[in-house]
N, C-alpha and C positions, 0 to 999 in steps of 0.2 A: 106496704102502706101506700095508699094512694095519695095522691096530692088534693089538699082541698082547691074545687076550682070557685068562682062565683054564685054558682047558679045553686051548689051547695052549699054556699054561704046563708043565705034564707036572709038576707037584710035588702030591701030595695031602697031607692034615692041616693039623695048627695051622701047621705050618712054612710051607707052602703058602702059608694064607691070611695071614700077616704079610709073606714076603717076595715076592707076587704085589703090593701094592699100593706097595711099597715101591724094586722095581723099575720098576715104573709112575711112582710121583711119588715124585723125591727127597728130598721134606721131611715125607713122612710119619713116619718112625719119630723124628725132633726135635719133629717135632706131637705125637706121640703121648707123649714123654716129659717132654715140659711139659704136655701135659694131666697124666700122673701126677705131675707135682712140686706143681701146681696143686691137684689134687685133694688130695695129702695135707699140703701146707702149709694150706689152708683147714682141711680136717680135724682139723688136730693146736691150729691154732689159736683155732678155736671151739670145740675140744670141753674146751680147758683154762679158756678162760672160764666155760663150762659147769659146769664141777666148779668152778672158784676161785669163779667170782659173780662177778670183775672182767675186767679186760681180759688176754687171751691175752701169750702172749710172742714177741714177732717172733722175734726170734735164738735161740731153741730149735724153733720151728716151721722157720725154716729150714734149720736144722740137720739135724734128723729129714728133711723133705722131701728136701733134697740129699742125703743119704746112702743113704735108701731111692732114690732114681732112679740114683746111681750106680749100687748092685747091681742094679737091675733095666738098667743097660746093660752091666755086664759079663755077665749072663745071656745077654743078647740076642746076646752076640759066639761064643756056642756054634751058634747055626745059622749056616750059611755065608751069607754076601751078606746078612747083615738089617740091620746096622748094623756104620758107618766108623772106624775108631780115632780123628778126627780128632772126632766128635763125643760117644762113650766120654770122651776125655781131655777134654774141654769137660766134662762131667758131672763126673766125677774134679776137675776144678779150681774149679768151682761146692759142691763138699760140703768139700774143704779148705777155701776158703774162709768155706764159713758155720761150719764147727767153729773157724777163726779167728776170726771177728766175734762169735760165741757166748764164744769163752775173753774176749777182749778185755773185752766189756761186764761179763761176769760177774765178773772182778777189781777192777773198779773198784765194785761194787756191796760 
């Protein structure tokens, strides 16, 4: 059996190149949206240290993080085959949840 390469994939553009690797290895588009939760939880969280001068805020950083990766996996569910609903609602349950750990800490504070 050969291996499918791209060129016999028959799909051209950004579509192409997201759901060619993605079809290939199944854990790429979960790779790829924890790199983005990673990315922008790091992000949100040193750049508020940054401005305050003190330590960042876990539970708004992941708040912000989980919410923007949600939207960017229900985005994802507009091309066909890029991503699972099974991993969508993994996302979806990851940003409810930090906007609950975020209400939670912030009442008591």
């Amino acid at each position: 059996m050969a291996y499918q390469t791209f060129q016999s994939f028959n799909q051209t553009g950004l579509a192409g190149l997201l759901t060619y690797p993605a079809a290939v290895v199944p854990q790429f588009i979960p790779m790829l949206l924890f790199a983005i939760f990673s990315i922008t939880f790091m992000g949100t969280f040193f750049g508020q240290s940054r401005i305050s001068g003190r330590s960042g805020d876990f539970f708004s950083s992941f708040a912000v993080a989980g919410f923007f990766t949600a939207i960017i996996s229900i985005l994802m569910t507009l091309v066909q085959g890029l991503i699972g609903i099974p991993t969508v609602a993994i996302c979806i349950g990851i940003s409810v949840v930090s906007a609950l750990l975020l209400l939670v800490t912030k009442a008591r504070d």
